[in-house]
KOLZA-103262 format. One record per residue (C-alpha): x, y, z; residue in three letters. Coordinates in steps of 0.2 Angstrom, whole numbers, plus 5000, padded with zeros to 4 digits. Layout:
XYZALA ...
END
This chain:
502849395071UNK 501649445057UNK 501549415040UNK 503649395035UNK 503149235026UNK 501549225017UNK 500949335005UNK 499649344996UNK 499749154989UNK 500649075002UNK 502649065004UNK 503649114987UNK 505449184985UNK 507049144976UNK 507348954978UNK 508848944989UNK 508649104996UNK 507649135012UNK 506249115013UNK 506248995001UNK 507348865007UNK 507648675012UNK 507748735029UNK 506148845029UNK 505148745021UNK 505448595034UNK 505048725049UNK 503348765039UNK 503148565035UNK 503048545053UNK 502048695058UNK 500748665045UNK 500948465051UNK 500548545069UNK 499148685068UNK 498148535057UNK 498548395069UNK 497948485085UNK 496448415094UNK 496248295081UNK 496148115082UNK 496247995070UNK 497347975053UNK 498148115050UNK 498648155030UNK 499348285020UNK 499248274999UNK 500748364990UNK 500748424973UNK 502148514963UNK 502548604945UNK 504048574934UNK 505448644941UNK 507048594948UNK 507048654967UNK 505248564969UNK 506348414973UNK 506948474988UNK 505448564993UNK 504448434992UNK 505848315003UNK 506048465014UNK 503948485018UNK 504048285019UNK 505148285033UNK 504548425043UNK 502548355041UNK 503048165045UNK 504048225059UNK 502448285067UNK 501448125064UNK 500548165046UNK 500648035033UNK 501248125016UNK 500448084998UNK 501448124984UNK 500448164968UNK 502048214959UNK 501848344947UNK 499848424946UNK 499048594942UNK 498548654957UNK 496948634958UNK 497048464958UNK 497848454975UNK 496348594980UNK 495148434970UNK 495948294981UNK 496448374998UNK 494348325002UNK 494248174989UNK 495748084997UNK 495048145016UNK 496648235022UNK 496848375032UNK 498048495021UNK 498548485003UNK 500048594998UNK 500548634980UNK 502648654978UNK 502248814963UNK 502749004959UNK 501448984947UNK 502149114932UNK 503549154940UNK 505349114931UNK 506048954934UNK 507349004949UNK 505749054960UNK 504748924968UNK 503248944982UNK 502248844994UNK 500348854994UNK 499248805007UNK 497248705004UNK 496348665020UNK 495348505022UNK 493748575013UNK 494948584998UNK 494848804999UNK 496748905000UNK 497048945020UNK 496249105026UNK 497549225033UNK 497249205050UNK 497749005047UNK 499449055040UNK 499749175052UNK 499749045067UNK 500548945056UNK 501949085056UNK 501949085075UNK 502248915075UNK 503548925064UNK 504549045075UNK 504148975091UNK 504848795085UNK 503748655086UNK 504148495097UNK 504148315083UNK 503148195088UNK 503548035099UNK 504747885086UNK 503147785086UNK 502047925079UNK 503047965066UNK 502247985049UNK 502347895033UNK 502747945016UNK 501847865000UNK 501847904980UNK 500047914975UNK 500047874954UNK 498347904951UNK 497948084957UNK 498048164940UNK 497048024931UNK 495648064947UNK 495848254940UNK 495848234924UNK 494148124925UNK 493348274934UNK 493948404922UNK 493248334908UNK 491348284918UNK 491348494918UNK 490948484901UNK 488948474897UNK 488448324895UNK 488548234878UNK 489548364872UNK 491248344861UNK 492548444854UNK 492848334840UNK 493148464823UNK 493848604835UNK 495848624831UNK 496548684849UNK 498448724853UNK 498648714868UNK 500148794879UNK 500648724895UNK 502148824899UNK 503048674902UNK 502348664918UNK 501248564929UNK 499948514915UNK 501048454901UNK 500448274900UNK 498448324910UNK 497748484896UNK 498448394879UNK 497548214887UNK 496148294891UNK 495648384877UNK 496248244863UNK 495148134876UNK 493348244873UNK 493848244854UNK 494748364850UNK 496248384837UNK 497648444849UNK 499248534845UNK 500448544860UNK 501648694863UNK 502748704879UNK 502648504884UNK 504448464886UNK 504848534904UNK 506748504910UNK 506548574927UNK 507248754921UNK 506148814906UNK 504548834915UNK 503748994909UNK 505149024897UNK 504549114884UNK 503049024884UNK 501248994894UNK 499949124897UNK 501249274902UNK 502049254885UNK 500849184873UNK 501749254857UNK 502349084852UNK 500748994855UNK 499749144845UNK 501049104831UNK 500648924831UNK 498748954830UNK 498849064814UNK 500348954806UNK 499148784809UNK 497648874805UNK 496948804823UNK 495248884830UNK 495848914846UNK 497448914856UNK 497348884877UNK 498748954887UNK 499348904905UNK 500248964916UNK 501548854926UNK 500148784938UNK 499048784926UNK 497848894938UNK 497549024925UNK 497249024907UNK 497449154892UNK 496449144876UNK 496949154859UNK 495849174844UNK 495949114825UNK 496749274820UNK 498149254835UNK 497249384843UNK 497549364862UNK 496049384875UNK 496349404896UNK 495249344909UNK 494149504909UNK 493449444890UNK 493449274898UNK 492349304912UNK 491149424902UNK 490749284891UNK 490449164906UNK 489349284916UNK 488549324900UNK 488049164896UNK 487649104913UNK 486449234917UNK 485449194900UNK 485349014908UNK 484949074927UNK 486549004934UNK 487349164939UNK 487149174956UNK 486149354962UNK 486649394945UNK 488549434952UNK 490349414944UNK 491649454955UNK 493449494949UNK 494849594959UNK 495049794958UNK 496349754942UNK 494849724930UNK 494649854917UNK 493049964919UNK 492449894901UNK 492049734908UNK 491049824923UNK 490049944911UNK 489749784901UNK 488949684915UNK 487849854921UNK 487149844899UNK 486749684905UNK 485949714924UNK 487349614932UNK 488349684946UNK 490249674948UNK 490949654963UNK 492649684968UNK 494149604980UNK 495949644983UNK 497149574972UNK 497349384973UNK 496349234968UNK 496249174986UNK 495249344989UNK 494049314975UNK 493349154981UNK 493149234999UNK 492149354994UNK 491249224983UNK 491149104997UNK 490449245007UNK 489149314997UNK 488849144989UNK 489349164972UNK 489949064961UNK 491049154945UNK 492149244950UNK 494149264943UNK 495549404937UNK 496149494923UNK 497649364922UNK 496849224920UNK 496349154934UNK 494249094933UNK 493449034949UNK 492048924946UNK 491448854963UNK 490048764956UNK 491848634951UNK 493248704958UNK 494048784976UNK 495248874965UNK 495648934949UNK 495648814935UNK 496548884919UNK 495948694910UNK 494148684914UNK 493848874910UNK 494648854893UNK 493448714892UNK 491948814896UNK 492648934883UNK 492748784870UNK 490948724875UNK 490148884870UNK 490948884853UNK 490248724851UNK 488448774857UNK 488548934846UNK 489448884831UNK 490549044831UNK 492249074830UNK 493449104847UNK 493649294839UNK 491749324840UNK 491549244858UNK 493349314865UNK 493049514861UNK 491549534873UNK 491849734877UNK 492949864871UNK 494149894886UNK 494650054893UNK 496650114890UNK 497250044903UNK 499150044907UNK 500249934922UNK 502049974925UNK 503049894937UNK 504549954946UNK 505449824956UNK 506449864974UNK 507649794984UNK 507249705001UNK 506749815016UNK 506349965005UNK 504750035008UNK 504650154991UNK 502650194995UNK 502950255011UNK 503950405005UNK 503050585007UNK 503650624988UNK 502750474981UNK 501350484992UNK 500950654985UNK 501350604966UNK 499950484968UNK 498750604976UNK 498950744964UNK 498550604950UNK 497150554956UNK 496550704958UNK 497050764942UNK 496150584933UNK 494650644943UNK 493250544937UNK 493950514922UNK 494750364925UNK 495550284942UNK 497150234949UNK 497950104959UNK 499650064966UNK 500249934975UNK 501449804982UNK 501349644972UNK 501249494983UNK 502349394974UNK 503749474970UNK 504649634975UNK 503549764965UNK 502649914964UNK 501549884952UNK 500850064947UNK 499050054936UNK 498050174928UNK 496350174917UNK 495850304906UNK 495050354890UNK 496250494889UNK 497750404884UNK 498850554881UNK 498250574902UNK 498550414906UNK 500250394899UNK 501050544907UNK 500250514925UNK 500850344925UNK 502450394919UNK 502450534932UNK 502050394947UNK 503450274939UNK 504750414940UNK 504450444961UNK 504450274963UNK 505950234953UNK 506750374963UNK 506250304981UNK 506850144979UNK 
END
């Protein structure tokens, strides 16, 4: 069958549209309920987690059916970021924990991510059987071995409680002024509690979700509001989320934004100094700019990179037992208190160290000076195949060799949605505008 449903965070797509729908996601509720079921005994159970929006309702009816139609009893933590299902998949014992999320995406969109029983996102060999099973059919279980179905009210206090013991002991946030946006997403009620819990003074942006203004003009892909807040409240910080709350974007004093690159060379600064950086390693995906690679060389730390993906990160980190390790948007992977990316506790860690230092988020969040770096993305219909095509295949070709070592350049298929997403880094910007440009123009004519 392949890989028609997963990408490269599980299901996603237009709610209502295939494969993102009621029907689908009961075929993959009892797929997932079957792979995780065989050759085990016992209790079977399966944790659910979902973001703000609308069509996570039915999702999350549709999963149900299809998982206790296969014997797994279901526990409904309502609306969490998601790594607090990736927290309490192990916590609570179960054998899968699924978040109900398209993450940044708009509101119409919606997706369905897969966490195994050690609490980690599937590898892809997991959800490619899973996709056999899903087009082979899988047979329900017998009347008597039906699942069970159950509303669980304390997951996001059990979160929250570990969210803030990541925080160095005896340490307190009080005289920090933090807005904090959460996209009126899945964190809305967790990241304002937690921080005015550690002490400090919090103003909220983006806490009223309705189900269809997720992401809207808000959250860490459109921090300009949240930016504006910080300088018109003369706040010290401001904290975007995304919709899941997996990824975080930083905003200093001066409403100057900072991505993850500047996040994660702070962190594997500082962790280095205090011999917590594991083989002296940070590992971030082939989208982080080539500042934050010459700044951990200065510094005899190593980058290593993955494909694009969070889910990538952590297996190389798991592999090479490291334990930072995130991406240019936001996404910071701590292993040593996460499975996944946790947009709270790395804002956190940021907010610690301005603590520990004593100076301001605008001295901590400019770490390098990046290299010109420009992303376009040009977006295609379904079955187009734009790359394939000999004119863009040699448009590519003759830019890199004209960027030579200069700079680099990558294109590729988002994972997410349907687009090319054509990137280039150099120091000559006059170059880099006009290969990129060159690139966008083949593409745009190929699909």
């Amino acid at each position: 069958m392949g890989r028609e449903l997963f990408g490269t965070d599980g299901v996603r797509g237009r709610a209502n549209t295939h494969p993102m729908t009621a029907e689908m996601a009961l075929a993959i509720g009892a797929a997932a309920g079957r792979y995780f079921r065989r050759e085990r005994g016992g209790v079977h159970r399966v944790v659910i987690g979902k973001d703000t929006r609308l069509s996570g309702y039915m999702f999350e009816n549709a999963l149900t059916a299809g998982l206790t139609s296969t014997g797994m009893s279901v526990l409904l933590l309502g609306p969490v970021p998601t790594p607090a299902v990736g927290l309490l998949t192990p916590s609570m014992r179960a054998d899968l924990g699924i978040m109900i999320s398209a993450s940044h995406n708009p509101a119409p969109d919606n997706g369905i991510k897969f966490f195994g029983p050690d609490g980690f996102k599937l590898s892809d060999e997991a959800e490619e059987e899973i996709e056999a099973l899903v087009a082979a059919g899988v047979e329900p279980a017998q009347a008597d071995n039906i699942g069970r179905a159950k509303r669980i009210d304390d997951g996001r206090f059990r979160y929250q409680e570990r969210v803030k013991s990541t925080l160095p002991a005896g340490l307190s946030l009080e005289g920090l002024k933090v807005v904090v946006d959460c996209a009126n997403g899945a964190a809305y009620r967790t990241a304002p509690e937690v921080l005015w819990e550690l002490g400090a003074e919090v103003i909220p942006v983006g806490v009223s979700p309705n189900g269809l203004n997720i992401n809207d003009a808000c959250g860490s892909t459109k921090p300009q509001v949240a930016a504006e807040t910080v300088v018109a409240h003369g706040a010290d910080v401001g904290i975007c989320l995304d919709g899941d709350a997996d990824r975080v974007i930083l905003i200093d004093e001066t409403g100057r934004v900072a991505d993850g690159d500047q996040i994660m060379a702070l962190m594997a600064a500082r962790w280095a100094e205090d011999a917590r950086l594991r083989d002296g390693t940070l590992v971030a995906t082939v989208m982080s700019n080539l500042g934050l690679e010459r700044f951990l060389e200065a510094r005899g730390l190593r980058l290593e990179r993955t494909g694009v993906g969070d889910r990538y990160v952590v297996e190389a980190m798991r592999r090479g037992g490291w334990n930072l390790g995130g991406e240019q948007s936001g996404h910071i992977v701590m292993t040593d208190f996460a499975t996944t990316g946790d947009g709270l506790m790395a804002g956190l860690q940021f907010l610690a160290e301005m603590k520990r230092t004593g100076q301001p988020a605008s001295r901590l969040s400019q770490n390098f000076e990046p290299v010109p770096q420009m992303l376009r993305n040009v977006r295609y219909t379904a079955g187009q195949a734009p790359l394939e095509t000999a004119a863009v295949q040699e448009a590519i070709r003759d830019a890199e060799a004209e960027m030579g070592a200069r700079g680099r350049v990558l294109i590729r298929k988002s994972g997410t949605e349907p687009l090319i997403r054509v990137m280039a880094e150099c120091e000559d910007e006059a170059l880099l505008t006009r290969l990129v440009d060159g690139i966008v123009a083949e593409v745009e004519r190929a699909a």
